[in-house]
Structures are given as C-alpha cells and as structure tokens.
VODO-713614 format. One record per residue (C-alpha): x negated, y, z; residue in three letters. Coordinates in steps of 0.001 Angstrom, whole numbers, plus 500000, padded with zeros to 6 digits. Each point is the difference from the previous one (the first is absolute). Example, Ala and Ser with C-alpha at 12.3 -4.5 7.8 and 13.67 -1.06 7.14 Angstrom:
BEGIN
487700495500507800ALA/498630503440499340SER/
# end
This chain:
BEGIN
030497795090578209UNK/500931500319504100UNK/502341503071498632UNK/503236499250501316UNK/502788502023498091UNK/502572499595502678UNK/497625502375502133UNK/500657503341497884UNK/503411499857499634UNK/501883500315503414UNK/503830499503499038UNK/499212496777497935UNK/497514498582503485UNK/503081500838502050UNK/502710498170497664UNK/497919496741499936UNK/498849499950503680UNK/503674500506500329UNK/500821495987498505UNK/498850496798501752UNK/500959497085498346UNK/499853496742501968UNK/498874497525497388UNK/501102496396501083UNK/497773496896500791UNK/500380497210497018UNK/497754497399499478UNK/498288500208496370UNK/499805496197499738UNK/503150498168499661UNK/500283497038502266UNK/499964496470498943UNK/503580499279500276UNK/500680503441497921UNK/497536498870497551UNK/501611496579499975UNK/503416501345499949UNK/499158501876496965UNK/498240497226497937UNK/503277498223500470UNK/501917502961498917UNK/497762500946496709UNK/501437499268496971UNK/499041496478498382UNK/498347500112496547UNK/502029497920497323UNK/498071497041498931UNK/501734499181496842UNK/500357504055498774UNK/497401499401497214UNK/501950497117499027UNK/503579501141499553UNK/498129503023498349UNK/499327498496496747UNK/502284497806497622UNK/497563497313500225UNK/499284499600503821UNK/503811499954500155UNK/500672497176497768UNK/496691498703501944UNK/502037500015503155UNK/502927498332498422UNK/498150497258498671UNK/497452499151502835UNK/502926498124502081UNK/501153498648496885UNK/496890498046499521UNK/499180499112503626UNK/503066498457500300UNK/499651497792496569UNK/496335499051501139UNK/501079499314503569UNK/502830497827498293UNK/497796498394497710UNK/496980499150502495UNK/502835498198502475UNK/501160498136496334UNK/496520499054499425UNK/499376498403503737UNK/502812498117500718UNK/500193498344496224UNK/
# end
C-alpha cells in the first residue's frame, strides 16, 4: 500500500513537481452577516399556493372576506341596537 506510482515513472514525477498551485485561504463557515444576508435573500414560500391550487380553496379565498366583513357588520348591528 506505501507504493507510490509517481516513483517509477520519471517524465510524469518531473511534469507534476513542475506545477505549484497556491490554493487560497477561505473560511468554510460563512459569517453571520453572510448567513443573515442570505436568509433575507432566500426565496419566501407562498402561503396561499395550496389554496389558489384547487377550485375550491379559490372560491374559499373569495368568500372568507366576504363573510368576515358581513359578521363584522352584523356583530357592530347587534351592539349598538
């Protein structure tokens, strides 16, 4: 297993001793303003997408205001008679 392939074969030792690469200095763990940055920057999931998905959550959505605004009408009816 301590065999070391590069050892038998001179041209190919001499063409990789021949390139140095200078790898750069990053950190691995994003900072907390980068990781803040890019919760801000992510996409937002769509609350109402399984409602406007069907025929029925959309006609839900229609008629949820509808009726919130009747009841708040009627409770206000109800107090000050």
């Amino acid at each position: 297993m301590s065999q070391d392939p590069f050892k038998k074969d001179r041209h190919l030792r001499m063409k990789l001793e021949e390139y140095h690469v200078d790898i750069p200095y990053f950190p691995m763990k994003p900072s907390r303003w980068a990781r803040f940055i890019n919760l801000l920057a992510s996409p937002a999931k769509d609350p109402l997408d399984p409602l406007i998905s069907t025929s029925n959550g959309l006609l839900l959505l229609k008629l949820v205001p509808i009726m919130g605004t009747v009841a708040f009408a009627l409770i206000q009816v109800l107090i000050f008679l």
